[in-house]
Residue, then its C-alpha position, 0 to 999 in steps of 0.5 A: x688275297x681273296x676269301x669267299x669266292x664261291x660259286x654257285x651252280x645256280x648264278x651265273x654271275x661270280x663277280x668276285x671271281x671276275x675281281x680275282x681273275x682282273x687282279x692276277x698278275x704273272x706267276x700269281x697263284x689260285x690256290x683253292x680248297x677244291x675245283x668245285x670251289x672255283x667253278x660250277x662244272x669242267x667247262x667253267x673250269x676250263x675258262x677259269x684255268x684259261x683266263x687264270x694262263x691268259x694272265x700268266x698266273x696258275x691254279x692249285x687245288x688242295x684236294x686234287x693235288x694233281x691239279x696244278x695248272x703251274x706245272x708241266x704236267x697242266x696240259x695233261x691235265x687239260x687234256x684230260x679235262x677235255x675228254x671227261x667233257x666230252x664224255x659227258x656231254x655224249x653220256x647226257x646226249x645218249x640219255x636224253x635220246x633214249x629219254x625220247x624214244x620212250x613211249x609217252x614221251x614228246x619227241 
């Protein structure tokens, strides 16, 4: 069991996250109180979820119970994942180009 693996949005090194993912064996199970436990944002999280299947193991969230990489209903989720990614990064992209269309602003 692991206790305390905690991530920081500010280090990017998580070693004991790389001990708990090297530790997984098949249909282990990652049970987390939250995703925002287990990674700085969707894209950790897609690695996490990826290196957590690739070990044939699975995640379960306590406070989205919706997320249960276990089930049937995981590539649902991944794919909804994915576009909340994506929608993101082209949220941040239209800011960031308005941000340089605005005078006084360096392009």
């Amino acid at each position: 069991m692991f206790r305390g693996v905690r991530v920081s949005k500010a280090e990017t090194d998580q070693p004991q996250l790389r001990k708990l993912i090297a530790a997984l064996q098949l249909r282990d199970m990652v049970i987390t109180p939250a995703d925002d436990r287990l990674s700085r944002d969707t894209t950790d999280f897609l690695v996490v979820a990826r290196d957590t299947q690739k070990a044939e193991a699975g995640i379960k969230s306590l406070a989205e119970p919706f997320l249960d990489t276990a089930s049937g209903f995981a590539e649902i989720i991944f794919a909804m994942l994915r576009l909340q990614r994506s929608s993101s990064a082209a949220a941040f992209s239209s800011r960031r180009r308005a941000g340089e269309r605005r005078p006084g602003n360096a392009a």
